[in-house]
C-alpha positions in Angstrom: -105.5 -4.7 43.8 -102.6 -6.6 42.1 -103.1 -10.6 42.5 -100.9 -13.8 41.9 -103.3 -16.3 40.3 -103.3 -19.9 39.8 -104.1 -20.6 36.1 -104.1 -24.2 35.5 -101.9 -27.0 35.7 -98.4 -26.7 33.8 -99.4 -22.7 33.6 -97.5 -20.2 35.8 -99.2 -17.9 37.9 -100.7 -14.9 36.8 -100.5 -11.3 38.2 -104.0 -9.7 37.6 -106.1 -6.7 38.5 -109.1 -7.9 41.4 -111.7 -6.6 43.2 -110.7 -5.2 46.2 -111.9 -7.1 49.6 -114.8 -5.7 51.5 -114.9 -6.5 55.3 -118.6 -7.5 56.3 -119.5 -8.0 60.4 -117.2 -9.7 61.8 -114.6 -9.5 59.3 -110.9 -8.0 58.5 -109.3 -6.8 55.3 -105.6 -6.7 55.7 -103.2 -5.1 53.4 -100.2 -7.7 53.2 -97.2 -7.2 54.9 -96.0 -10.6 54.1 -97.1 -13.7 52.9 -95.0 -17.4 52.9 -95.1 -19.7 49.7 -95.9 -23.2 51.0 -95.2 -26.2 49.7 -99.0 -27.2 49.8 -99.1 -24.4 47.3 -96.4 -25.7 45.0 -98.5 -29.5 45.4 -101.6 -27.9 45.1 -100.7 -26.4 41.6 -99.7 -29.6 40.2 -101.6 -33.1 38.7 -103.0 -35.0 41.3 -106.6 -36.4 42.6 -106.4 -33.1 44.7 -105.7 -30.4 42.5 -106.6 -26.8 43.1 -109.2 -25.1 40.5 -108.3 -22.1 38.4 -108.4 -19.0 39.6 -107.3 -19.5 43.1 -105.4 -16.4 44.7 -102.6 -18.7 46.9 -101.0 -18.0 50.3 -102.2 -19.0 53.6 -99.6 -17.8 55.7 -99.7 -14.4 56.1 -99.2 -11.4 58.4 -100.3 -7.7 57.9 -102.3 -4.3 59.4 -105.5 -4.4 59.5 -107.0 -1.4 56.8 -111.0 -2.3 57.0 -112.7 -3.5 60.4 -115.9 -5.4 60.9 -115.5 -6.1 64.5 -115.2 -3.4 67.1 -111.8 -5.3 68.6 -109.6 -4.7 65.8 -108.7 -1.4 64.4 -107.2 0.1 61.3 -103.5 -0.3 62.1 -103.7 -3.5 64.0 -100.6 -5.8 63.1 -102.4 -9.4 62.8 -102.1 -12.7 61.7 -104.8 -14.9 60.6 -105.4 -18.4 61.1 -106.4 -19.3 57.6 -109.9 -20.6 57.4 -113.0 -20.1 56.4 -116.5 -22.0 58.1 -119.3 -22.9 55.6 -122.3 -20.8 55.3 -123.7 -22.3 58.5 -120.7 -21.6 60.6 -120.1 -18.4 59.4 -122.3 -16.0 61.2 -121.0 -17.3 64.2 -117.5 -16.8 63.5 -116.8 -20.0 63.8 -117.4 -23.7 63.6 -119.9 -24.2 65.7 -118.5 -28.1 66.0 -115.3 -26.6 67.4 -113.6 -29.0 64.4 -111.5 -26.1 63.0 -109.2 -27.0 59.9 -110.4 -30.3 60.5 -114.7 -29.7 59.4 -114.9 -31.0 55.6 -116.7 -28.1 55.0 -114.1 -25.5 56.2 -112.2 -23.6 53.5 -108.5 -22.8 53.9 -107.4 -19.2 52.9 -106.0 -19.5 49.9 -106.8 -22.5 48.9 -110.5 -22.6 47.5 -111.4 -19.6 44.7 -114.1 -18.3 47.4 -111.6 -17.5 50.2 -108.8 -15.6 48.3 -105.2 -15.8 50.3 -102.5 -13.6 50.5 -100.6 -13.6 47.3 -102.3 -10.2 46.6 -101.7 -6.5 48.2 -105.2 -7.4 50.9 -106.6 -10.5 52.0 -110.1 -11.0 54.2 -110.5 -12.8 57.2 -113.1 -13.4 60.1 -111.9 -11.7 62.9 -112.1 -14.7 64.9 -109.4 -15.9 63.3 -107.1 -12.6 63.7 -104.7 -12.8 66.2 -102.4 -9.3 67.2 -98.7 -9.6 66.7 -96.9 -9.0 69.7 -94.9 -5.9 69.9 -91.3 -6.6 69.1 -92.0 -9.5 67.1 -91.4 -8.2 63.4 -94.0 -9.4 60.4 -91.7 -11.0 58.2 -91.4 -13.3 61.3 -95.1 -13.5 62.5 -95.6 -14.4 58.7 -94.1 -17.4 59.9 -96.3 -18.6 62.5 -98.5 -20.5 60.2 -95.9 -23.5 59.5 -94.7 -22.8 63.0 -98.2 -23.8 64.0 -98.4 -26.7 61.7 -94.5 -28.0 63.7 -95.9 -26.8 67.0 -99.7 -29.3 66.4 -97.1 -32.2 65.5 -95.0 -31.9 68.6 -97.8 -32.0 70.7 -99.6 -35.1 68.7 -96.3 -36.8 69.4 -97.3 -37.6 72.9 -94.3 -36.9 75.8 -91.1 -36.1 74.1 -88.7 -35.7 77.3 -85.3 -37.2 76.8 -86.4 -39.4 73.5 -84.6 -39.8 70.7 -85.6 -38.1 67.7 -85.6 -38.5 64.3 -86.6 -35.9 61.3 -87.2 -36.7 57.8 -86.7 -32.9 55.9 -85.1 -29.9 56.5 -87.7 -28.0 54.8 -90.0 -25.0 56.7 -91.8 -27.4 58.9 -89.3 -29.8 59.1 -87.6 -27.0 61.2 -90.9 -26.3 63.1 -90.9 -29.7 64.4 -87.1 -29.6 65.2 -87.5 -26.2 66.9 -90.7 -27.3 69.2 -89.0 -30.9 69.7 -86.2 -29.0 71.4 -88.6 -27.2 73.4 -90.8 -30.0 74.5 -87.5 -31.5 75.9 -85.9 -34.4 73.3 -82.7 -35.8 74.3 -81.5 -35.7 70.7 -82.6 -34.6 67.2 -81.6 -36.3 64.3 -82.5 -34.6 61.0 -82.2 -36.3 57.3 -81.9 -34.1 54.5 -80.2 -34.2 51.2 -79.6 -30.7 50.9 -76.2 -29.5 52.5 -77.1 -25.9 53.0 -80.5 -27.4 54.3 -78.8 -29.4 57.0 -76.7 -26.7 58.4 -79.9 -24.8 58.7 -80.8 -27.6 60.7 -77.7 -27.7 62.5 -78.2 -23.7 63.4 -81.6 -24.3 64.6 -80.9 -26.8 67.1 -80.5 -30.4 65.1 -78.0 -32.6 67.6 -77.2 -34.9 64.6 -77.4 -34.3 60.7 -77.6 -36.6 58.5 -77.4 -37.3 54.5 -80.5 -40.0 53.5 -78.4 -42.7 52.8 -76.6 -42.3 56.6 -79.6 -43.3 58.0 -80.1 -46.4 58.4 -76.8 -47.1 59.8 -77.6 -44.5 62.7 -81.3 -45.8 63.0 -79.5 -49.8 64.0 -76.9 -48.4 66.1 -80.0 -46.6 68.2 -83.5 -46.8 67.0 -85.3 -43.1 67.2 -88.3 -43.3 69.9 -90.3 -40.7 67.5 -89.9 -40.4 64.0 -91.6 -37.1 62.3 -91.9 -37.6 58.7 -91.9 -33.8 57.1 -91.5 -34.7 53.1 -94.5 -35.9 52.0 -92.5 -38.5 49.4 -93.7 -42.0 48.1 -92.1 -44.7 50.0 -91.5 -42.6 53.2 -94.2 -44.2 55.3 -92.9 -47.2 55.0 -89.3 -46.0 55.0 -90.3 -44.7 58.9 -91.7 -48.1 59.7 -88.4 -49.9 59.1 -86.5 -47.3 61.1 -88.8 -47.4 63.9 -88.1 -48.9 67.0 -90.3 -51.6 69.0 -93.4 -50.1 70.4 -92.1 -46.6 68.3 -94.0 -43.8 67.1 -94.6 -42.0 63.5 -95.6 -38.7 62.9 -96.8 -37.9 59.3 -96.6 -34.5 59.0 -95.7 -34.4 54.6 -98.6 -34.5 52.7 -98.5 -37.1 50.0 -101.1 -36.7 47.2 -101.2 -40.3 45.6 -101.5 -44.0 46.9 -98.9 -45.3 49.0 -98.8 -48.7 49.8 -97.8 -49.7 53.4 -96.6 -53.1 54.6 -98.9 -53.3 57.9 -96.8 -56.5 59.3 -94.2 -54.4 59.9 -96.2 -52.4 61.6 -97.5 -55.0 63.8 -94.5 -56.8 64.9 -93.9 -54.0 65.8 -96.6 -52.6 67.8 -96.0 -48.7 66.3 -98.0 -46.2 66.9 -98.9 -44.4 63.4 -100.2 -41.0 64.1 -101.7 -38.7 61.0 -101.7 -35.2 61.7 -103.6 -31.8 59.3 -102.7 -28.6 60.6 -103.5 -27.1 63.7 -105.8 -25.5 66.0 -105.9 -21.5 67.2 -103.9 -22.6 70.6 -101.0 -23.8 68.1 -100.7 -20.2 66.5 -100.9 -18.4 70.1 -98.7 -20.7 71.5 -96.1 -19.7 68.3 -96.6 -15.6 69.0 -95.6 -16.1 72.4 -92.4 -17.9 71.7 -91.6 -15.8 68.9 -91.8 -12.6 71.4 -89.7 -14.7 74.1 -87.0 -16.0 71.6 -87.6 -19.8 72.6 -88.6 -20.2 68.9 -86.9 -18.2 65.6 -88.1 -17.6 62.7 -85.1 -15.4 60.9 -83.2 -18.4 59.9 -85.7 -20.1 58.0 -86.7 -17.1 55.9 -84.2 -17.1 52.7 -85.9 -14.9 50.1 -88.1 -11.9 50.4 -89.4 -11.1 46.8 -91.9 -8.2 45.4 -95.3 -9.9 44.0 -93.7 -9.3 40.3 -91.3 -12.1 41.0 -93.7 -14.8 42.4 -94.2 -16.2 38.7 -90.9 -16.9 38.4 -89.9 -17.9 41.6 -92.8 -20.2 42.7 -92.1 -22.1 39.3 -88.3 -22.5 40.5 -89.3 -23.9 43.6 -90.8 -27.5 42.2 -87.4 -28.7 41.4 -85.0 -30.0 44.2 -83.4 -26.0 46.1 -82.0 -25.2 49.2 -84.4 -22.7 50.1 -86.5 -23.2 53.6 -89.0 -20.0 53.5 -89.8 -17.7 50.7 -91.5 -14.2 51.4 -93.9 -12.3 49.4 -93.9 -8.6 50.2 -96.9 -7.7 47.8 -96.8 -4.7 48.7 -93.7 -3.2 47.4 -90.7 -4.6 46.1 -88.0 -5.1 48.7 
C-alpha cells in the first residue's frame, strides 16, 4: 500500500511502498476513506523536545470500511471510525486499558503518532476494534472523518464546567477552535466571541455560530467592556496563557485546549488575585466521539463547513509543507485512496 511518511525534521514527507496491515483478534484493517491533517501533525514534524521519530505514517483522524475483521461485530463493509489509540502490551489483549485512562495512560500510543501504530495517511490503517465505532447512516465519511477534532471541542466543552448563558470567549478559528464554538453553542452559552486573525477564518466562525468576531488586537477593548466567564484557548502560541489570564474575569475560567511545545512562563499573581480557575485538557474519551456521531446524524453539529480541501495522497507532500505558514484553511482531507 501507498504511504505518506515522516522523514525527519526540515524533510517533507515521503510517499512509499509498505506492508500491508494484518488484522489479528480483536482487530480492524480499514481501507481509508478519509483522513484529516492535524495541526499536532504539522507540530509533531517540526524541532521541539517532543518531536516525532522518522518513519512515522501520520493521521489520526480518520474514517473508512472495514476490509479485514478480527472481531465477529464488525464486518467487511462496515463504515467506521476509530478512536486513535493504541494500549501497551499489557492492555492490549484486553482491548483496552485496563486503568480505564484512555489517551491519558503514558503508555498508550496514538494512531499515527508513534512508528508502531501507523495512522491513516496510507490507503489502510489497523485498529482494535474496541476503538471502532459504526458511522451512522446518512452521515457521509468525509464528515465522520471529522469526528476526531470534534471529539477533542466536544472533551473541552464539557471540562468547562456549566456553560448556560456565560459569556464566551475563543482564541482561534482553526478546526478545533470551531469544535469548541460548535459544542459551546450547544451546551447553551449566551454569547461566543471568537479571535482570529484570518478574515476568511472568522466568517467561518461567523457561519458556524460565533455571536461576535473579532481581529486579536480588538480584544482587549471587548474583554474590559465585559469580561468573558470562560475563555477557551485553541492556538497553542507562546504568550497565550498568560494573554487569557489578563482577559479573564474575577473568579474566571481557562480552557487550554492548543498544545504548546516549549516553556511558557506564566505570571501566577495574576492568577491569584484573581482566583481563576486554569483547566488543562488532552483529548478525549470514547463518550466524546459517540456523542459527535450522534450530532452529526441529527444536524446539531456540522462538519461541511470546516472541511476546505480534499486532496489525493500524491499531494500531501506539498500541501502539508504549505500548511506551517500562516493560511486560511480550517480542515484538510486526504482521500488516499483515489484522487478526488
Amino acid at each position: 500500500m501507498r504511504a505518506a511518511v515522516f522523514k525527519g525534521v526540515g524533510q517533507p514527507l515521503a510517499i512509499e511502498d509498505r506492508q500491508r496491515p494484518v488484522a489479528a483478534a480483536g482487530e480492524l484493517v480499514l481501507k481509508v476513506a478519509y483522513c484529516g491533517i492535524c495541526g499536532s501533525d504539522i507540530h509533531g514534524t517540526e524541532a521541539s523536545p517532543f518531536v516525532l521519530p522518522p518513519g512515522v505514517v501520520l493521521g489520526h483522524e480518520f474514517a473508512g470500511a472495514v476490509v479485514e475483521s478480527g472481531d465477529a461485530a464488525f464486518q467487511p463493509g462496515d463504515r467506521v471510525i476509530g478512536v486513535p489509540l493504541r494500549e501497551c502490551e499489557d492492555c492490549r489483549p484486553l482491548g483496552e486499558c485496563r486503568d480505564g485512562l484512555g489517551i491519558h495512560c503514558p503508555r498508550t500510543k496514538i494512531v499515527g503518532l508513534a512508528t508502531d501504530a501507523p495512522g491513516g495517511y496510507a490507503e489502510f490503517v489497523k485498529l482494535g476494534a474496541r476503538h471502532a465505532l459504526r458511522v451512522p447512516a446518512g452521515v457521509d465519511l468525509q464528515h465522520a472523518a471529522l469526528a476526531e477534532p470534534l471529539a477533542v471541542g466536544a472533551h473541552a466543552v464539557r471540562a468547562a464546567g456549566p456553560l448556560l448563558g456565560a459569556r464566551v470567549l475563543i482564541l482561534g478559528a482553526g478546526p478545533i477552535g470551531l469544535a469548541v464554538l460548535q459544542f459551546a453553542r450547544v451546551a447553551g452559552a449566551g454569547q461566543v466571541m471568537v479571535s482570529e486573525p484570518d478574515a476568511t477564518r472568522r466568517a467561518r466562525a461567523t457561519a458556524l455560530g460565533a455571536t461576535v468576531v473579532l481581529e486579536p488586537g480588538a480584544v482587549v477593548d471587548a474583554c474590559t467592556a465585559a469580561a468573558p466567564d470562560v475563555i477557551f484557548e485553541c492556538v497553542g502560541a507562546p504568550g497565550l496563557i498568560q494573554h487569557c489570564m489578563a482577559l479573564a474575569k474575577v473568579r474566571g475560567r481557562i480552557v487550554v485546549v492548543g498544545v504548546y511545545r516549549h516553556e511558557d512562563p506564566i505570571i501566577p499573581r495574576v492568577g491569584i488575585r484573581k482566583e481563576l480557575t486554569l483547566q488543562f485538557v488532552l483529548g478525549y474519551v470514547a463518550e466524546d466521539f459517540r456523542l459527535v456521531l450522534d450530532m452529526l446524524a441529527d444536524g446539531r453539529v456540522r462538519a461541511a463547513e470546516m472541511i476546505t480541501a480534499v486532496i489525493g495522497l500524491e499531494e500531501v507532500p506539498a500541501v502539508f509543507e504549505s500548511l506551517r505558514k500562516p493560511n486560511p484553511h480550517a480542515k484538510v482531507l486526504i482521500a488516499p485512496g483515489e484522487k478526488p
